[in-house]
N, C-alpha and C positions, 0 to 999 in steps of 0.2 A: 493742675499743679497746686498743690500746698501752700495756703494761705501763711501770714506773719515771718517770723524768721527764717523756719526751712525753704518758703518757700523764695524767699530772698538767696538764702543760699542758694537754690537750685537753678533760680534764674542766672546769679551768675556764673552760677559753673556751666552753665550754658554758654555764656560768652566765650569762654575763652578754652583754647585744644590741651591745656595741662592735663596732666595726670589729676592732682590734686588740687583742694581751693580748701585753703585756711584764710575764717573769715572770721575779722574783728566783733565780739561782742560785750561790749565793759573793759572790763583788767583783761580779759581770756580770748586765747584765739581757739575758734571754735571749728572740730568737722561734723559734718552731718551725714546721712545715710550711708551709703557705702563705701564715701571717705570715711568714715568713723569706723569703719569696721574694720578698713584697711589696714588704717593709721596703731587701730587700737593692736593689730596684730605684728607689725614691724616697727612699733613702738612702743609696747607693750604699754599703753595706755590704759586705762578704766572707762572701757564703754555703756552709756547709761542710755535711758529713753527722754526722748524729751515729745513731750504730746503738743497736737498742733490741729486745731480742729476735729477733734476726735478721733486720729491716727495718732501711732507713735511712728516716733525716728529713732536710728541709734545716733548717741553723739559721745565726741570724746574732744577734749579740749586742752590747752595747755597756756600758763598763766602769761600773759604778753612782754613782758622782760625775759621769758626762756625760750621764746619760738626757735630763736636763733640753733641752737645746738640740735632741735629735733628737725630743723630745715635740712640742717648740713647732714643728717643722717639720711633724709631722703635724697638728699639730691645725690650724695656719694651712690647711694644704692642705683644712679640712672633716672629717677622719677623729677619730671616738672610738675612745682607746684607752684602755684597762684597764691598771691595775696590780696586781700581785701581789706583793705583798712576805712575805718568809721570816721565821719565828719560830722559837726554838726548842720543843722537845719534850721529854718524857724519854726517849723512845728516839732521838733526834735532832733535825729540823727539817724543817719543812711551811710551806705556804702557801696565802695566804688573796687576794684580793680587797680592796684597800682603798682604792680609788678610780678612777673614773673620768674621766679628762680630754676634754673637749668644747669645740667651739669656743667657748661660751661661759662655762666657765670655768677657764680656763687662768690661773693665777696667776703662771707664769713666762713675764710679758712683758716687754720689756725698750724698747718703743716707750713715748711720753706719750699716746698717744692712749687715751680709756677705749675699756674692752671688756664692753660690755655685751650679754646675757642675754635674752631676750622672751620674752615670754607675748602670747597675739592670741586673744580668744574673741567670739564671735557671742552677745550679749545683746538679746534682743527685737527691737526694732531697729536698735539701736545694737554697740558692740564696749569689751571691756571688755582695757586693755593693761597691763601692767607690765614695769616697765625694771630690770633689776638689774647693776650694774658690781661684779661679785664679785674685782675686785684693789682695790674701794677704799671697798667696804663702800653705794654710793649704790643707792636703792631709791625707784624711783616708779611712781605707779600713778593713773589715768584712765581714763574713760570719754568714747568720743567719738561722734557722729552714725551714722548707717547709711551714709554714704557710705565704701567704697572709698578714694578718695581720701584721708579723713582717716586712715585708718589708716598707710596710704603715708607720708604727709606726717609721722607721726611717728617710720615706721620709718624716713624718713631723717634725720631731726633728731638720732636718739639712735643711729643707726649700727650697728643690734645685730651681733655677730657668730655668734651661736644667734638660732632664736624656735622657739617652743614653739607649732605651731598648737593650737588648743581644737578639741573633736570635733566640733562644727557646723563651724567653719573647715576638718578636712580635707576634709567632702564638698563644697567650693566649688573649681572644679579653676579656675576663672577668677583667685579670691583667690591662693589657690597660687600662681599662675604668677606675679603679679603680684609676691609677696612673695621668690620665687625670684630676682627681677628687682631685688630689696634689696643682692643678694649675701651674704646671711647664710646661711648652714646651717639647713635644716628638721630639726625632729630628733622623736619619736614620744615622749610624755609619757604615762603610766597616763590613762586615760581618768577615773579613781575620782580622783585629783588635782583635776580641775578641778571637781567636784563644791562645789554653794555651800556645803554643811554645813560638807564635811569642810574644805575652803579656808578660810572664816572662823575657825574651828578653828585652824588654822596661822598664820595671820597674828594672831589675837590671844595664841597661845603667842607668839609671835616678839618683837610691838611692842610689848603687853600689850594688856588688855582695851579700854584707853579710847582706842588710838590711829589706832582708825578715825573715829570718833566728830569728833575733835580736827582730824581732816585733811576732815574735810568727806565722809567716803566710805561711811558708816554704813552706807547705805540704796544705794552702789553695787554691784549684785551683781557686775556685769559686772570691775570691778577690782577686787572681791575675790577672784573666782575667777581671774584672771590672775594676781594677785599670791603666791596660794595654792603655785597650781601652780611657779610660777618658783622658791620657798620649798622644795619638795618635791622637785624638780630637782634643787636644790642638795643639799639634803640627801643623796637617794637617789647622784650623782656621789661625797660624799665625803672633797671636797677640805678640809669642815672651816671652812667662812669663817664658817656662820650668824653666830658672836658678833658678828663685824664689822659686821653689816644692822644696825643701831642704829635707826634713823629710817625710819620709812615717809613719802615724801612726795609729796603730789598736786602735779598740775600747776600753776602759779602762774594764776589766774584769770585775771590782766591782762597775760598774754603775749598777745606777737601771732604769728599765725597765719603763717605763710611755707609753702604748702606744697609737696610735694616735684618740681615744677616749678620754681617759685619761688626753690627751693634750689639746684636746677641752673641755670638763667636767668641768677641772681646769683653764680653759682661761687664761692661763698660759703666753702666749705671743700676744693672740688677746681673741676678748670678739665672745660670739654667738650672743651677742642682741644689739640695738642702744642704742647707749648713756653710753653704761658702760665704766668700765676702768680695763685694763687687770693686773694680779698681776705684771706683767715687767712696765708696767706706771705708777703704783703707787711705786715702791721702786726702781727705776731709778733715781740716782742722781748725775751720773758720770759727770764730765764733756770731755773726749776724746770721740771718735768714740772708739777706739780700747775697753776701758772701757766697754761702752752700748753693744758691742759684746760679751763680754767676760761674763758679768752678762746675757747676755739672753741664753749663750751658758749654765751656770751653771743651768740656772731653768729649760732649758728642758735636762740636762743630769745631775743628780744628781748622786751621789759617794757614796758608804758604806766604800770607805776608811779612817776608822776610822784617822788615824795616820795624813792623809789629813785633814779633817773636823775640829781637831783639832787645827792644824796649821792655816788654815784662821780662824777661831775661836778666836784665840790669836793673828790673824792682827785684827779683828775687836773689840775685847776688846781695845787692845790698843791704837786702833784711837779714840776709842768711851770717852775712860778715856780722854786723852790728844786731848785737845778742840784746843788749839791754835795753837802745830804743826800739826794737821789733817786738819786745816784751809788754815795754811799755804803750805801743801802739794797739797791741791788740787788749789788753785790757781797757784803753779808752775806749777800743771799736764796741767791747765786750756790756758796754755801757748802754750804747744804742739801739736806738728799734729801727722796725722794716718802715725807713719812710716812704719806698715807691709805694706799696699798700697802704699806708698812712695818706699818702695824697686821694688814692683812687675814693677812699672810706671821706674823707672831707667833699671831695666831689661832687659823688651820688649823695652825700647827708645822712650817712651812717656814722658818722667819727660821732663820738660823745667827747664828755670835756676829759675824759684820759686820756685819751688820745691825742687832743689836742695838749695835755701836758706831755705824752711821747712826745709830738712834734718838736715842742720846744728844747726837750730832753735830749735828742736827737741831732738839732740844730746847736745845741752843746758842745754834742759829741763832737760834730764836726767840727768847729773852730779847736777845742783841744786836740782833736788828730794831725793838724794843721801846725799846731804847734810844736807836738812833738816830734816833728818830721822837722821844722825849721829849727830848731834847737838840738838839732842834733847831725850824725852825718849822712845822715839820708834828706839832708836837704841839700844835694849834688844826684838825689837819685830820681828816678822817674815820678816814685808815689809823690815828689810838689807837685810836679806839672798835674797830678792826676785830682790834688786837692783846690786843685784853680779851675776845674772846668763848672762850679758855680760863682754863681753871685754872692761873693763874701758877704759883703755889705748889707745886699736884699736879704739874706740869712742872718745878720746881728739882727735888721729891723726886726722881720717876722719874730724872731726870737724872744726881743724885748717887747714888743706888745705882748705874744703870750704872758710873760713871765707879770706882767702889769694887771693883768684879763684874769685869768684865770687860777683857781683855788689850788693850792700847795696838796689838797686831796680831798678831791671833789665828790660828790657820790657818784652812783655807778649808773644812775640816769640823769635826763635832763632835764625834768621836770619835779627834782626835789628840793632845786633851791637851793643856795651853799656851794653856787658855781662858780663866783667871782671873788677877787680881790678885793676889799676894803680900797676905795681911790678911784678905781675901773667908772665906776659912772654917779655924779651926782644925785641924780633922780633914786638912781637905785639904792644910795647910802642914806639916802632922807627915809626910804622906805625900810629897808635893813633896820636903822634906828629906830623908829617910831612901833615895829615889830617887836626889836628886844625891849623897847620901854615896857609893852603892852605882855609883854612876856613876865618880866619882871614884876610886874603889879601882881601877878599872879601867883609868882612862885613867892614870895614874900605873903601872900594871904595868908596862908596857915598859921604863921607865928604870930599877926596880927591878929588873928581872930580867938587862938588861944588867949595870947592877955589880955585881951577885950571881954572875954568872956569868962575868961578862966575853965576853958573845958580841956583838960588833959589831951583825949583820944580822939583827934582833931587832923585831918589829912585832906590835900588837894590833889584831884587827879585828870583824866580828862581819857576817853575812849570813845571810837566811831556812834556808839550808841545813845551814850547820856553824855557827851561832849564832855565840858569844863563842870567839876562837881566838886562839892563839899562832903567830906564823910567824916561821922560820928558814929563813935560806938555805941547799941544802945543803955547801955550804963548811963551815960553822960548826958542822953536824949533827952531830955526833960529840961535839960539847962538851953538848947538854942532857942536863938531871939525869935521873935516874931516873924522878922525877914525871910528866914530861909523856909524856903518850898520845899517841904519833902517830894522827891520825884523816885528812889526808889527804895526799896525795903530790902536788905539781906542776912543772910542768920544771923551776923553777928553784927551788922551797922547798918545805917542808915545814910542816905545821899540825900544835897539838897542844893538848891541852887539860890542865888537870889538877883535881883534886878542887874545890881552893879555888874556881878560876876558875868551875867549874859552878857551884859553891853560891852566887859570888855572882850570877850571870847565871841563877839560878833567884829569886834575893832581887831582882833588879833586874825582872825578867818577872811577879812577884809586886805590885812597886810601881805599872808600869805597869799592871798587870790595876786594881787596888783604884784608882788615879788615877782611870783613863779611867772607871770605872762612877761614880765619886763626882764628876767633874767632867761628866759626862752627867748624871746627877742634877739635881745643882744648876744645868747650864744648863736640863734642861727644866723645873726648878720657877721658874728666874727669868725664861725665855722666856713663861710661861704668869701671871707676874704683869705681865708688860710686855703681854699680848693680854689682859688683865682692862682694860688702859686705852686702848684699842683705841679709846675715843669722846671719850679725850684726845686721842691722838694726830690722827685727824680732823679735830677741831677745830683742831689745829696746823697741819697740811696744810691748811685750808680757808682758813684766815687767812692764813697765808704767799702761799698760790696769788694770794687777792683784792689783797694787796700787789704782788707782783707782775705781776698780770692790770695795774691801774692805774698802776703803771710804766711797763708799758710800752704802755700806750694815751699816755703823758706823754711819753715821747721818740720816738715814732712823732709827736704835733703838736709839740713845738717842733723836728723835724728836717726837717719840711715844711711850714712856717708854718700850721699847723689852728688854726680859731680852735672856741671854744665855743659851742653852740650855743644860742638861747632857746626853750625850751619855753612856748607858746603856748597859747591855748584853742581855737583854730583857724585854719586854711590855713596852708601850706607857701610863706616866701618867702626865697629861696635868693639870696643877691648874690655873679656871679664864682665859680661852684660850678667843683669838677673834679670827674673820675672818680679814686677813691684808687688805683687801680691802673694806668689807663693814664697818669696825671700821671708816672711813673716811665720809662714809654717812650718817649716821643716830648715836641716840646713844645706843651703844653699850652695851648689857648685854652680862658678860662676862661668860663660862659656862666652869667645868670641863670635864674630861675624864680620864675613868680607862680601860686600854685593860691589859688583865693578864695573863700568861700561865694557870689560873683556871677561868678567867672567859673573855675569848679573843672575842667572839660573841654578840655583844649587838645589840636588835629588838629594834628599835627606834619609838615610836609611837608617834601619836598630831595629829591635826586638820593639815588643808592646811593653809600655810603663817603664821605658828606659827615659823615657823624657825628650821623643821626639816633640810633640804637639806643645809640651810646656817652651820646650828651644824657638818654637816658630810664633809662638802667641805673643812670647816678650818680644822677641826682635819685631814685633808689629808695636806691644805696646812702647818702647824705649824709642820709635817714631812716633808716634802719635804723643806723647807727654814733651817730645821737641818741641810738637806742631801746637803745641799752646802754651807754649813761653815756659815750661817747668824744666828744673835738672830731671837727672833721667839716672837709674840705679843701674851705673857701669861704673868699670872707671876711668873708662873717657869714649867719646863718642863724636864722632863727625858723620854730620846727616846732608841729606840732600833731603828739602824739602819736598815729600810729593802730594800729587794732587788730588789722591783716592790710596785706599787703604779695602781692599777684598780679601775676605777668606771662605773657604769650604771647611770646614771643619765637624766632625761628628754628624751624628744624621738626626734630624730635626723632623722624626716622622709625623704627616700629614694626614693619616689615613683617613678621619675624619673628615676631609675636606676630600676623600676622591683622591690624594693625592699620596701615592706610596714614596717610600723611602728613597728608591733609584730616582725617582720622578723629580720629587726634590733638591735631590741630589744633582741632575743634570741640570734640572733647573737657577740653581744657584752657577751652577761651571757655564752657562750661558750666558747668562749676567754679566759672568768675569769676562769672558770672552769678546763682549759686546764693547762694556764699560771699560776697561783697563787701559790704560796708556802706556806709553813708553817712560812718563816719569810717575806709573803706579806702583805700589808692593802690594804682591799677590801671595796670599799665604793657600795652600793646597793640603789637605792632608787626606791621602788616600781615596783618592779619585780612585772611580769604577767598581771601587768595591761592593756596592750595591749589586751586579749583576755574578755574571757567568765568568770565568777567569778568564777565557780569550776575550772576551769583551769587554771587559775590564782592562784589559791591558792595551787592548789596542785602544779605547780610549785617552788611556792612561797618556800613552804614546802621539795618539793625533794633536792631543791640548797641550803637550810637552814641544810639540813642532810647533804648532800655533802659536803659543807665546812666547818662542822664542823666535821663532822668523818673522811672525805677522806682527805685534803686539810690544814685544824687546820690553817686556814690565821687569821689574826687578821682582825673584819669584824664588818663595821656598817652596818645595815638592818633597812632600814626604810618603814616601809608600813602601808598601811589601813587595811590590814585584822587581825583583834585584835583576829585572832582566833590565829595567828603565836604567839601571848606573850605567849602561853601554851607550849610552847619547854621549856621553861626555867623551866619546874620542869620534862621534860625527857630528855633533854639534858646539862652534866653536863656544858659545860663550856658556855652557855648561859643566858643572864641577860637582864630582861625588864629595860628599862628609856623610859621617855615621856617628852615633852615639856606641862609644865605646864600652864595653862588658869583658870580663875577667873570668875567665871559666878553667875550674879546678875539677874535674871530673865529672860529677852530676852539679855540682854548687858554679851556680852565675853568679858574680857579684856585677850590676847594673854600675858604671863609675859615673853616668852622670853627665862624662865628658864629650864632647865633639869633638872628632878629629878627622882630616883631612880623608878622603877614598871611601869605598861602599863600605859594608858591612859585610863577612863574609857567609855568615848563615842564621837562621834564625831559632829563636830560643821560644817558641810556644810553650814545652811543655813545662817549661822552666817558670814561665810564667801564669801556667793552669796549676800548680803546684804554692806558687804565690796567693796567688788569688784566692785560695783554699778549698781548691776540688777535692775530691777526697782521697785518701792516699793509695788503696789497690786501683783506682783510676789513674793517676799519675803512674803508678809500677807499670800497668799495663801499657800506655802511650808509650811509657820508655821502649818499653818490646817491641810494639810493633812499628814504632822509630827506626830502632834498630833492623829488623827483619826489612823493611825500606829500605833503608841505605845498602842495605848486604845484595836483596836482588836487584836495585839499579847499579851496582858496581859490576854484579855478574853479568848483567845484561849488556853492558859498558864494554865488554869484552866479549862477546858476542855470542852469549844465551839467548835461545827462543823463551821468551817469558812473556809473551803476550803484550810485545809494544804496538804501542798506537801512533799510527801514521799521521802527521801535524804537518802543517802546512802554513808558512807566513804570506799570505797576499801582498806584495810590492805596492801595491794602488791603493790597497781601503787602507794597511795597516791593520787589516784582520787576521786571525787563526782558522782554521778546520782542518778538524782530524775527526777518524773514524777508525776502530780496530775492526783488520781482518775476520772473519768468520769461522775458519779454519784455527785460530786464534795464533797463529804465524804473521808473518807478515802481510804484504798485500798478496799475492801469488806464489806461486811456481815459480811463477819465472821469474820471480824478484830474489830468487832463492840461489837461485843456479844459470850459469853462461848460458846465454840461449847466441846458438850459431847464426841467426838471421840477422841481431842485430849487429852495427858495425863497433867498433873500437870506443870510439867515443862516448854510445850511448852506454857501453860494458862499463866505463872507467866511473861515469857520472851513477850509474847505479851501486859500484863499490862502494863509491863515497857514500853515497846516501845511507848505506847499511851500517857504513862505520862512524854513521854519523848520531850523534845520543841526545836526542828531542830533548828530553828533562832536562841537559845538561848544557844546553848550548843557548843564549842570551839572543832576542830578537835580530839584535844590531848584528854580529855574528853570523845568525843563520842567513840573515841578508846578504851577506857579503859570501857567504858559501853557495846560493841560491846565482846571484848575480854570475857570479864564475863559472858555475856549472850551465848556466844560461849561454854567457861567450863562448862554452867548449863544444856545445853542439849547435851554434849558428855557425865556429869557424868550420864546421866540417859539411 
């Protein structure tokens, strides 16, 4: 190995499994060999040689007050890199290893979105998870079913950007992929971490002994070994946050379920297509980070706690009434900074003294938010209670020490000096003083040395190289005294120093030495009592965000007339609903909804782009903006809280993964089928249509029995196959609606509307004409449209035209047919009286001839099929 510097570096990048090691050397953090080549190419650094016993290295570096932004670039891009910072020694300075930064915990983010942490382990049959957001201190922990899916469903809920697979989770290469498919970073944790002993061990050091117990998770091995490990992660990285994990908290029992389908279906917090805009971007109006967390945290975990719902319910009326203190609230909010991040950065010992002027800044805000709520008529509404759940008091103190401590604008590090208050400490004001006297001596030289001498072009300066200096021009050179030392010569002047001038620019060098250690001092001891209140400031951050989350749920409905919605004991009825996001694009027809314990299943029928899937999205999203306290863009609405929200929607092709589009497609209809309850909404659109038309339909058909005998979900069903509207008179709690169209010869006008019963045919080419096929294609469909319809009528009357024999199976709910060869029917003798057979089976064959496959609805043919069944067992 390489002697002196590289080879320091290479020892410790030897220690430790990072990606990368940026290691301290002077002002610069430094890479060497093939970090430096790396770095110089995904950071477009300036990679240079550095020789080292007669080899070179490549090296590339960047100056130690800007690591920060070229961290967050690595680490965004997935890469762990190491730190190595310099200490001194008594024979010099070395270095050590003092943390490692990982996608997941990166504390210098500068986006609102959290960034949280996973743990994912394989418990019996089930999976046991934990969520850690290490910039803001939040920690949860669950255990969920053995499905695959559930796991998904919450790593897209909580967005990690590490996960920590568990050792039964690496050997799952199917899990892996899927979790790969998160976009989070996998990253390889001690295997002795996720062990239950040693885990439970860690988590009860952390939240104390009783706070498994308290959170319902005692007897959960599965989330205490996830939560263990996530714990240990942290620790072993470095960055320093543990104190900030305050609370361990389990999943709220009475959320509802959205899984990670679900979540994309509803583009809930991102869109599937270019150019749209997600429901969290269109009713996003907070103005804090903490805020915009908090609102995206409620749309993907929605609450059936009624008693909750209501309570933000009545923060949101109340802003929404009172225009001027909601005005004025969110302008104070608009004041403050992220203090849960603020704590975690005090913690680990990354806050600088801005920060800690945010704190104070912050702690401002709060007591003003507090004010404006009581001084006004939302002190009868929820947001008091909400501004009571810190320590007022512990928040003036904290407050007023800052505001006592620390400098009105301090510099942008801690080691320049100029961090405190004039008062803040004794020691330090004697020292401050005796620096500006020493200061002062100096900057008064020049004009003293002028009249003293009477030399004109006579100047004081001071730079790293000739410190504290006298310069004269040389014009004038001939006139200094004896005293001064020429020390350097330049074209046009001369430098000089003299005894006094050293001694005081060794007394001023002395002052700044004793400052900067006494004002590092006492910032890291006041730094370190501002992260002791770390579960203040939280709580600060938590309250402000909820104030704000409800603001702006308040001027998102009075800026698009939302009414409130009534929470119900059961079914969904929705008057004049929109979609919240596409109401913003285009204009809006607005359309009812009746889901009812007699009639909770409705087949939704229409042509394409008449605005089925838009009618079935909102009636999902106008629930789910119930299920977290917001009005809802109707104009009125009585919900039944439920407990899961599924849809199928569109085809979300896999093929990459092995998995085709049908594949997918069934695979999400088993989900539903699994997961769904009798108080779930099921949104459906066009089941089957992945395959072959009879199996397509008889699927269509078995999931339409399913859910509504087995299951009883409250369920929109949208499809093309009009043979599905014929359930609604053998299935009682079943009801046809269609999106209604206006047709004037060849012109469809789409109206937009819902109304009651099926649809009666459908408008393809009308809509291949739309879409903008090209127009002798469109002419063409029309013809053989028409030439269609003309021989199934003839045939309808009983032309040989080549029908094909179909068949509904009673039992699967499947179809087969097969045409004739002869291209007639099946036989001869399906053709003509045969004398063998008796009466019965002649009458059952009539029928059958005059009966028109294309034209007769499953439910239908079954009932023609069942009768013609009785007429030859009676015989």
């Amino acid at each position: 190995m390489p002697e002196g510097i590289v080879g320091e570096f290479l020892s410790l990048k030897a220690e430790t499994d990072a990606d990368l090691l940026a290691m301290q050397c002077g002002d610069f953090y430094e890479f060497f060999a093939d970090d430096a080549e790396f770095v110089g190419r995904e950071l477009d650094l300036t990679v240079s040689q550095k020789g080292a016993h007669g080899s070179s290295y490549p090296m590339a570096g960047v100056p130690l007050t800007e690591l920060t932004p070229y961290l967050k670039v690595l680490v965004e891009r997935g890469f762990r890199v190491a730190v190595a910072d310099q200490y001194e020694t008594d024979g010099g300075h070395a270095r050590r290893i003092e943390r490692v930064v990982t996608p997941g915990t990166l504390l210098e983010t500068t986006d609102a979105e959290a960034r949280y942490l996973a743990a994912v382990v394989r418990e019996g049959e089930g999976y046991g998870l934990a969520f850690a957001d290490v910039t803001t201190g939040k920690f949860h922990a669950t255990e969920v079913g053995g499905d695959v899916e559930d796991v998904l469903t919450e790593c897209y809920r909580f967005a990690p950007a590490e996960i920590l697979p568990g050792p039964e989770v690496r050997g799952d290469d199917a899990l892996l992929e899927r979790l790969r498919g998160t976009e989070a970073s996998l990253s390889l944790h001690a295997t002795e971490a996720f062990e239950p002993g040693r885990a439970r061990t860690v988590v009860d050091d952390q939240f104390g002994a009783a706070a498994l117990s308290s959170v319902g998770l005692a007897d959960s091995t599965g989330a205490i070994r996830a939560a263990g490990a996530v714990l240990s992660y942290v620790e072993d990285t470095g960055i320093g946050v543990l104190a900030s994990m305050t609370r361990l908290q389990p999943y709220a029992t009475e959320g509802v379920t959205l899984d990670a389908t679900t979540q994309r279906n509803l583009e809930l917090t991102e869109t599937m297509g270019e150019g749209g805009r997600a429901l969290f971007d269109v009713v996003d109006h907070t103005t804090t980070s903490g805020g915009g967390r908090l609102l995206r945290e409620w749309l993907c975990r929605p609450t059936q706690d009624v008693a909750e719902l209501e309570r933000r319910a009545d923060g949101v009326d109340a802003l929404a009434r009172e225009a001027l203190a909601r005005e004025r609230l969110r302008e104070t909010l608009a004041d403050g900074y992220d203090a849960e991040r603020l704590a975690s950065k005090a913690v680990s010992g990354s806050a600088d003294a801005r920060d800690l002027v945010r704190v104070r800044e912050t702690l401002a805000v709060a007591a003003a938010a507090a004010a404006v709520v009581e001084d006004s008529a939302l002190a009868d509404s929820p947001l008091a209670d909400v501004l009571t759940r810190f320590d007022r008091e512990a928040g003036a103190a904290l407050r007023e020490e800052l505001d006592e401590a620390i400098a009105d604008d301090p510099p942008a590090t801690v080691r320049e000096g100029s961090l405190f208050q004039r008062g803040y400490d004794d020691e330090l004001d004697e020292l401050i003083t005796g620096h500006e006297e020493a200061l002062d001596w100096i900057d008064g030289l020049a004009d003293r040395e002028k009249g003293k001498y009477g030399i004109t072009h006579l100047s004081t300066g001071r730079n790293k190289t000739d410190g504290y200096y006298i310069q004269v021009g040389h014009s004038e050179t001939d006139a200094v005294p004896d005293e001064y030392q020429e020390i350097k010569s330049l074209k046009n002047a001369k430098r000089y120093t003299t005894d006094e001038l050293e001694e005081r620019e060794r007394e001023v060098l002395r002052f700044e030495e004793k400052r900067s250690d006494l004002e590092y001092e006492l910032f890291c001891a006041l730094r370190e009592r501002v992260g002791e209140q770390a579960e203040l400031l939280q709580d600060v951050g938590r309250a402000l965000a909820e104030c704000d989350c409800l603001a702006s749920l308040a001027v998102h409905a009075v800026e698009n007339d939302w009414t409130r919605p009534e929470l119900v004991g059961s079914g969904i009825d929705i008057e004049a609903g929109r979609h919240p996001v596409v109401e913003h694009d285009v204009e809006f027809v607005p359309n009812d909804l009746s889901l009812t314990d007699d009639r909770g299943f409705l087949v939704v029928t229409g042509p394409n782009m008449s605005g089925k899937s838009t009618y079935m999205r909102q009636s999902a999203l106008i629930t789910l903006l119930a299920q977290i306290g917001s009005f809802v863009p109707a104009r009125s609405a009585r919900i039944s809280p439920v407990d899961g929200i599924y849809t199928r929607v569109g085809a979300l092709d896999e093929l990459a993964q092995g998995r085709s589009t049908f594949m997918v497609e069934m695979s999400e209809l088993a989900n539903i089928l699994h997961s769904a309850t009798e108080d779930s909404l099921v949104i459906l659109d066009e089941v089957g249509r992945g395959t072959a038309t009879y199996d397509g339909i008889s699927i269509a058909w078995a999931a339409t029995e399913y859910l509504h005998n087995e299951v009883r979900a409250k369920t929109l069903f949208a499809t093309h196959y009009h043979e599905l509207t014929g359930l609604a008179e053998h299935l009682d709690r079943v009801a046809n609606v269609h999106v209604a169209a206006d047709e004037h010869g060849d012109e469809v006008t789409f109206l937009r509307t819902v109304e009651e019963g099926p649809t009666d045919r459908s408008y393809g080419v009308h809509v291949a004409d739309m879409a903008g096929v090209p127009g002798p294609v469109v002419e063409r469909s029309r013809d053989v449209l028409a030439k269609l319809r003309a021989e199934k009528a003839i045939e309808a009357r009983g032309s040989t035209s080549e029908p094909v024999q179909t068949v509904f199976d009673l039992g699967s709910g499947s179809f087969r047919g097969s045409a004739s060869a002869d291209g007639g029917q099946a036989s001869a003798d399906d053709q003509t009286s045969n004398p063998e057979r008796d009466p019965a089976e002649e009458s059952v064959l009539d029928a059958l001839r005059d009966t028109d496959i294309g034209e007769t609805s499953p439910v239908e043919l079954m009932g023609k099929v069942e009768g013609w069944q009785r007429e030859l067992d009676d015989e």
